[in-house]
N, C-alpha and C positions, 0 to 999 in steps of 0.2 A: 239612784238616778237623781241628776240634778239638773238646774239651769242657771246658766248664765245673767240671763237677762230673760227675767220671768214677766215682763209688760208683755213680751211678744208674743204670749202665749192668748191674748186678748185676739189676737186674730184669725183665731178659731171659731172667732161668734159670727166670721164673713161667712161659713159654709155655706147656711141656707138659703143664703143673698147669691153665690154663687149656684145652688141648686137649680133657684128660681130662676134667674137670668139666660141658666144655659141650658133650659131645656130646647133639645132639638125638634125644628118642627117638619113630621112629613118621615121621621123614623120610626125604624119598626118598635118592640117594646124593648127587644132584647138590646139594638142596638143604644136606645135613650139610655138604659140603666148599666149600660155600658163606658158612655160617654161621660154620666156621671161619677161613677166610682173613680174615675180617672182622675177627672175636675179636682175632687173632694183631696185625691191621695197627694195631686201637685201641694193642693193648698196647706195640707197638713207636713208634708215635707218642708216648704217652704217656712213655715211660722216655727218650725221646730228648730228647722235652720237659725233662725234668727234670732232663736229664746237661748242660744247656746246649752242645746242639750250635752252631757257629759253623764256615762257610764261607769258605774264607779264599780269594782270589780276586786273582793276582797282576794290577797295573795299572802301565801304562807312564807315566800322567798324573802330571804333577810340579808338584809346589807350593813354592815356593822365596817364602822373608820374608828380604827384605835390612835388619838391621840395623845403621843408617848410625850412627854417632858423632858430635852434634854440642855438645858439651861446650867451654869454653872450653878446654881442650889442645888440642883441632883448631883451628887457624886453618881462614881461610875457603877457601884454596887446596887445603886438605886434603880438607875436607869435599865440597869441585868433587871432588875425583879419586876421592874416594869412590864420588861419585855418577855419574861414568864408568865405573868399574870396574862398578858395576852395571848402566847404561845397554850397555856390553859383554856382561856377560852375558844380557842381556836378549835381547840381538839374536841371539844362539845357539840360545836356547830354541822348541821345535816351537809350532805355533799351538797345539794344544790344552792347552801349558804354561801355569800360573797364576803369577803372580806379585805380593807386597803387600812395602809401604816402610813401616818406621819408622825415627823418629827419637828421639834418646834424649839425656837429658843427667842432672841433677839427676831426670828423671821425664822420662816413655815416650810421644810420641802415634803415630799412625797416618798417614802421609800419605796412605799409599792403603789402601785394602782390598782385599783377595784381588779380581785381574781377571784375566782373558786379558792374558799379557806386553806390555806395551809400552812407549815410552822413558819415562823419567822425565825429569820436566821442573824447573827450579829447585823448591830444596827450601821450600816455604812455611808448614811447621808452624812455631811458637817454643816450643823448650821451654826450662823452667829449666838454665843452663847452666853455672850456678857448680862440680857437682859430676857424677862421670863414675857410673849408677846402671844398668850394666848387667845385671843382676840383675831390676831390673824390665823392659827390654825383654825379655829371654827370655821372661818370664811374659807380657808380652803378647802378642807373638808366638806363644806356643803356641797362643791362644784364638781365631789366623786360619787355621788349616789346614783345608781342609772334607775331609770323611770320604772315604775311597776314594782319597785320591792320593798316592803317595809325597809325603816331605816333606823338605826341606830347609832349615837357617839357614845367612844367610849374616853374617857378621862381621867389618863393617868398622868396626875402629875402632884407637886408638892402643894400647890395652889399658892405660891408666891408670886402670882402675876404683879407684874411693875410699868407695863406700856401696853396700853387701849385700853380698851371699853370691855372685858369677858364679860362680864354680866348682860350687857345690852347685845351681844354679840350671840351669846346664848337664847335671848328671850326672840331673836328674832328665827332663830335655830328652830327653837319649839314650836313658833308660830308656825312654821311650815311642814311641821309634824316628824319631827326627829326629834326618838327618844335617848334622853343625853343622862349618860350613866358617868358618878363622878368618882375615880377611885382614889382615894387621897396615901401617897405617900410618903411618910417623914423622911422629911433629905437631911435633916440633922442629927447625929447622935451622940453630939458629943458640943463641945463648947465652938463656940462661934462668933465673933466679931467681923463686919463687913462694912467699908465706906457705901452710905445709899447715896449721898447727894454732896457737893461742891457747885456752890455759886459763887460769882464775881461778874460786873459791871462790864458787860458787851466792848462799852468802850472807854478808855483811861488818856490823860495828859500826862505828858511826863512832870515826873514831884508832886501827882494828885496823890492823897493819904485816900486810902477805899477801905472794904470791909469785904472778907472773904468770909463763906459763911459754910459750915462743915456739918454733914448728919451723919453721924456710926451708929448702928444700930449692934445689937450684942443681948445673946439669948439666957444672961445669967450678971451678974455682977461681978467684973472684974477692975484691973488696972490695965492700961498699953500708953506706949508710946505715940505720939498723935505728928507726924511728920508732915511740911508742905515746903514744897521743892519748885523754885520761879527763876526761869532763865537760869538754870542747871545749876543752882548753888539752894542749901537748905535756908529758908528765913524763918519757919517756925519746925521748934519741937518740944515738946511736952508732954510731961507724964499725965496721962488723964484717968480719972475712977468713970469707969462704965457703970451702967445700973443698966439692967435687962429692960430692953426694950429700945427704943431710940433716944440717942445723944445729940444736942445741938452744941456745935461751936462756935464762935467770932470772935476773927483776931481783922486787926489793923495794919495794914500793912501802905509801901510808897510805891509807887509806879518810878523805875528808875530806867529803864531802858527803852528806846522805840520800836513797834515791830510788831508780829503777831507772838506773845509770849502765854507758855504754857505754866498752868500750874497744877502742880500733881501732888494730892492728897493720898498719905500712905499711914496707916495705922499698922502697928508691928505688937504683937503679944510681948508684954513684959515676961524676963527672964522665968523661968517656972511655966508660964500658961501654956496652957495649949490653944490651938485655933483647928478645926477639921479641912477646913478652906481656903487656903494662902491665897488665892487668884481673884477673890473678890477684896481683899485689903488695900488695893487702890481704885483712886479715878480722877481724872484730867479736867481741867476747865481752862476754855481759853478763853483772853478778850484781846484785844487790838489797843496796845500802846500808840497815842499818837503823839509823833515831835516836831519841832518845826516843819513847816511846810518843805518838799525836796523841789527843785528846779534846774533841769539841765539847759544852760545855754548855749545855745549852737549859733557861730559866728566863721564868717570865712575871715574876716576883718579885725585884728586885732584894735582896731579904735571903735568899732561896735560894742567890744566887748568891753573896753573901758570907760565906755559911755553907759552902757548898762548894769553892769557888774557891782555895783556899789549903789547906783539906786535899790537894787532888787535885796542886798542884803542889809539895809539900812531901814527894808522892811520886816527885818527879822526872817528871813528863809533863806535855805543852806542853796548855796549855788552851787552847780557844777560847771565847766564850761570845756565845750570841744566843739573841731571843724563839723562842716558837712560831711563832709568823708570819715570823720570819725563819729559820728550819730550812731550807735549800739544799733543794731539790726531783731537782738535780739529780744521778745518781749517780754520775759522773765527780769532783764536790766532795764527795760523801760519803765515797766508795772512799778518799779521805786520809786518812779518820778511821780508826782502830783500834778506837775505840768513840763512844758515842753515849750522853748519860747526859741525861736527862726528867728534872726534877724538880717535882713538882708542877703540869704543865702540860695544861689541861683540852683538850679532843678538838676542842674550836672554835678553839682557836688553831694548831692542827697542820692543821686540813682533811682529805680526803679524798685530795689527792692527796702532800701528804707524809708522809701514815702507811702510802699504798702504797709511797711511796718506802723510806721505812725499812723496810719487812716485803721489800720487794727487797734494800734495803741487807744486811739481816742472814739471808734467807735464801739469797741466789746468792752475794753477797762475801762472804759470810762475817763479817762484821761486827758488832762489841758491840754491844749495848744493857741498858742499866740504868735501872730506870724506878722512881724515888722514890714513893714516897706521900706524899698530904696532903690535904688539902677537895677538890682540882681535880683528882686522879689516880682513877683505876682507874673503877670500876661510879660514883663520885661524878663523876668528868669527863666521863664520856658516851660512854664508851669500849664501849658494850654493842654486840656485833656489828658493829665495825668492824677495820680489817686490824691494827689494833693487837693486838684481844686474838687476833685468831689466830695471831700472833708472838709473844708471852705464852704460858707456862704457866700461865695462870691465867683464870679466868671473869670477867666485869666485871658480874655480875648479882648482886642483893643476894638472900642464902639468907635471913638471917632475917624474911622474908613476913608475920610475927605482926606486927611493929613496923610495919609499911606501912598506913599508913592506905589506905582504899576512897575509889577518886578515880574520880569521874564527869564525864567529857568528851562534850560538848554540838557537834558540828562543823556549822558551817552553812555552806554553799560556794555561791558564784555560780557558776549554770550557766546565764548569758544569753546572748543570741546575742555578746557583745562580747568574753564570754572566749576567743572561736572566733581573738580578734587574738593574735599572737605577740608573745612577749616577749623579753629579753635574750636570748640563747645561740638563736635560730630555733624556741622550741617553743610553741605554744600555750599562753595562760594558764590553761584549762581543766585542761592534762594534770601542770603545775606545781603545782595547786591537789591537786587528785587525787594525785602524788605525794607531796606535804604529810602529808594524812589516811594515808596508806598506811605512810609511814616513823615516823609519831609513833607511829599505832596498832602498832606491832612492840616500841615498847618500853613499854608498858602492860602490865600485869602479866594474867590470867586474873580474879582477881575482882573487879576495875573494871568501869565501865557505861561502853558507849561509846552512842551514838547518833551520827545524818547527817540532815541534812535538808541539801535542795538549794532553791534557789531561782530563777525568773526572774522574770514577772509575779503567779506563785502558789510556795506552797510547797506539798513533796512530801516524805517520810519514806524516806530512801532504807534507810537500817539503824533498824530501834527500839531506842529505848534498853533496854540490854538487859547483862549481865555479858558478859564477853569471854571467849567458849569456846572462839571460830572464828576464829584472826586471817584466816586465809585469804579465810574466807567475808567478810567484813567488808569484804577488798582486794579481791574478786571483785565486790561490789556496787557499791564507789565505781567501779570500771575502769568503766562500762555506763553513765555520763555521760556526758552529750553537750552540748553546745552549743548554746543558741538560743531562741528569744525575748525580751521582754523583761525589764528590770530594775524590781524592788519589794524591796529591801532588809528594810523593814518587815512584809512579808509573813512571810521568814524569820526577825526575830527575834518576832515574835508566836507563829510555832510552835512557836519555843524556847521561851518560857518560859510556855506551853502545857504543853510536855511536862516541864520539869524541875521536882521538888518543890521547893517553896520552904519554909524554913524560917526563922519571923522571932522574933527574937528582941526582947521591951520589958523597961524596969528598970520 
C-alpha cells in the first residue's frame, strides 16, 4: 500500500471534530451510533481519496520485449543467432508469459506485439540499417508492456550504437522498473574496415579552397585505398596504412561547381585484404556550392529589357530574360532563381496560373521578387485581387476615385437552351458567360451603374441598371441563370438600349 500524497492523510485528525459536531439530537442510541459510523466512513473515504491511495499487488506474469539488432554491423548470421537466442528463451517462458520482438537499426519497428510467448519465425520487418539507434528501440519498447506484469528487456545486439542517448534511454527504462538484460553479440569475425564519419562546410563559394575531413575506423592494422568522389569525377585517392581503431583524414580540396554537390567517401581493401562488410565502405556529405546570384528577367518590352539587362549584370549576377507568357510555371525551374524581377508586365501576360506560381515561388522558397512600375504594372496592369497583389505590399486599386470617371456597364448574356452545350475546359457555356459578368463586376468601382439582362426568345432584367452598392447581390442574381429556350439576340439588344440613356450629341 502506498500514497500519493501522504499530507492528505492529516485529515483524519477532523474525525472527532466531526463526531462532536454531528451528534444527533432527540435520537434513539441506536440510531446516533449509526449516524455516526457513517459520518466517520465519508470522512475516511474521502481523505484516502485524496492521499491517492494505490494497492500494490505482487504478480508472477512476465512480459519480456526482445530487442533484436538488425543494423548493418550485424551480418545476417548474427542477427539468425540473435533470433535463436530469443526463440530459446521463449521456449522457457510459463504459458501465461507474454512476449513482443522488435527490430531496430537506423529506426525501431515492431515485428510482433505483446502475445502469449511463442517461437519467432524469420525476422520480416526492414528497417533503416545504415546506423545502429538503440535509444529509440528502448523508447518503443517501453510503450508494449501492458499494466500489471513484471517486465523485462531483453538486448541483443552488438552494442555499436552510433545515434542517441542508449545509456540515458536505459536509465530512464530502469527507473520505471524494467529489468533490462544485455546479451552482447560479436557482429565481427573477421577483418573489417568502415567509413564512420565525412565532414565538409554546410556552405561553399565557388573557387573557395575548404577542408574535407575523413574517419575510417578498422579492427586490425591494415593498408586500403581511401577514394572521394565530388560532382561525379574522383579528386582524391590514396593509399592509406589503417591502424586498428579510428583513422582521421584531411585533404584540401576547391569548390568548382554551383549547386547542391555531393561527396562520397569510399574506402576499398587493398588487393590481398579482406573486408567482412562491403556496405558500410562508403558515406556522402553534402554542402551547397554558391555561384553568382541567378535572376530571371521578365519583360514584355524589349527596351525594358535593354534598360535593365546590363545594369543587373554589371552587378555581377547571371541574367536570364523571357516574356510574361514565357515565365516557367514550373517551381522546380523557378527554385533556380534567387530572384525574380517583373518589369512593366501587365497580369494578362502572366495568367493565373503563373502568378500563383510566383506567390509559391516567393512565399515557401523563399524567393525574390521585384516588380517595376510602368503603364502595364500595378492597379494599371489588372493586377486588382489577384495572387500577385497578395504577394505585394501594396494594393492594386486606384485611391484617387475623384479622377475616375462614372462608367455604366450594360451586360446582356445568352441564356438559351444552347448555352446548356459545353465548351473548352468541360463547363457549360452558360456558367463561363455568368462567370464573365461576375469577375468583371468585382472590379468596377461602387459608384458605377451596372445592369443584366438575360435573353433567349424574349428578354428579361435580371439586375436594374442601378450604382453598384452590392457586388455580392449583383453575383447572387446572375448565379440563378439557367439554361433554355430559344434564341432572339435582337430581343436583348432592343432591351438595352431601351434601358441605357442616350445622349446625342449635333454640330
Amino acid at each position: 500500500m502506498s500514497f500519493t500524497n501522504p499530507l492528505a492523510l492529516l485529515g483524519l485528525l477532523t474525525i472527532p471534530l466531526f463526531i462532536w459536531l454531528g451528534r444527533p439530537k432527540g435520537w434513539g442510541r441506536g440510531r446516533r451510533i449509526t449516524a455516526i459510523v457513517l459520518r466517520v466512513l465519508i470522512v475516511v473515504c474521502v481523505v484516502l481519496g485524496l492521499s491517492g491511495l494505490q494497492v500494490v499487488r505482487a504478480t508472477d506474469d512476465l512480459a519480456v520485449v526482445f530487442v533484436i539488432d538488425a543494423s548493418d554491423s550485424m551480418p545476417p548470421q548474427t542477427i539468425d543467432a540473435a533470433r535463436d537466442y530469443a526463440n530459446d528463451a521463449i521456449a522457457r517462458m510459463r504459458p501465461d508469459d507474454q512476449a513482443a520482438v522488435i527490430v531496430f537499426g537506423s529506426d525501431a519497428l515492431v515485428e510482433r506485439p505483446m502475445t502469449p510467448a511463442r517461437e519467432i519465425g524469420p525476422l520480416e520487418s526492414e528497417v533503416l540499417s545504415l546506423n545502429t539507434d538503440l535509444s529509440e528501440a528502448i523508447r518503443l519498447a517501453m510503450a508494449l508492456y501492458p499494466p500489471g506484469s513484471a517486465r523485462r528487456m531483453v538486448i541483443l545486439s552488438d552494442g555499436l550504437a552510433n545515434v542517441g542517448d542508449a545509456e540515458e534511454a536505459a536509465r530512464l527504462a530502469a527507473a520505471s522498473g524494467v529489468e533490462i538484460v544485455a546479451v552482447p553479440f560479436s557482429a565481427l569475425s573477421g577483418q573489417e574496415i568502415l567509413v564512420t564519419d565525412v565532414d565538409v562546410p554546410t556552405t561553399l563559394n565557388i573557387g573557395q579552397t575548404f577542408d574535407i575531413t575523413v574517419a575510417v575506423e578498422s579492427n586490425l592494422q591494415t593498408t586500403a585505398i581511401l577514394r572521394i568522389i565530388g560532382g561525379g569525377q574522383v579528386v582524391v585517392e590514396e593509399t592509406v596504412a589503417l591502424v586498428e581503431g579510428v583513422n582521421r583524414y584531411a585533404f584540401t580540396l576547391t569548390a568548382t561547381e554551383a549547386g547542391l554537390t555531393a561527396f562520397r567517401v569510399q574506402i576499398v581493401p587493398a588487393a590481398g585484404e579482406e573486408d567482412v562488410f562491403l556496405q558500410n565502405n562508403e558515406l556522402a556529405a553534402f554542402t551547397q556550392v554558391v555561384g553568382p546570384p541567378r535572376v530571371l528577367l521578365v519583360a514584355d518590352d524589349a527596351v525594358e529589357i535593354a534598360n535593365l539587362a546590363p545594369a543587373l549584370l554589371a552587378q555581377g549576377l547571371e541574367v536570364d530574360q523571357t516574356t510574361g507568357s514565357g515565365l516557367p510555371p514550373d517551381l522546380a525551374v523557378l527554385g533556380g532563381y534567387d530572384a525574380v524581377v517583373l518589369a512593366n508586365v501587365p497580369a494578362r501576360s502572366l495568367g493565373p496560373t503563373r502568378m500563383e506560381a510566383l506567390q509559391t515561388y516567393v512565399r515557401d522558397l523563399g524567393g525574390g521578387l521585384v516588380v517595376i512600375g510602368g503603364p502595364n504594372a500595378y492597379a494599371a496592369g489588372g493586377y486588382f485581387e489577384t495572387p500577385l497583389e497578395e504577394t505585394l505590399p501594396v494594393e492594386m486599386q486606384l485611391k484617387d476615385q475623384e479622377r475616375l470617371p462614372q462608367l455604366t456597364v450594360m451586360y446582356v448574356i445568352d441564356k438559351s437552351g444552347s448555352m446548356a452545350d459545353t465548351s473548352v475546359g468541360g463547363f457549360a457555356k452558360i456558367e463561363l458567360a455568368k462567370e464573365a459578368i461576375i469577375r468583371s463586376v468585382s472590379l468596377l468601382n461602387p459608384f458605377d451603374r451596372v445592369g443584366v439582362i438575360a435573353f433567349d426568345e424574349n428578354a428579361s432584367t435580371v439586375v436594374p441598371l442601378a450604382p453598384l452598392t452590392d457586388k455580392a447581390q449583383v453575383s447572387n442574381q446572375v448565379g440563378t441563370l439557367r439554361a433554355g429556350g430559344g434564341t432572339d439576340i435582337f430581343a436583348g439588344l432592343n432591351a438595352t438600349y431601351n434601358v441605357l440613356p442616350c445622349l446625342l450629341y449635333t454640330s
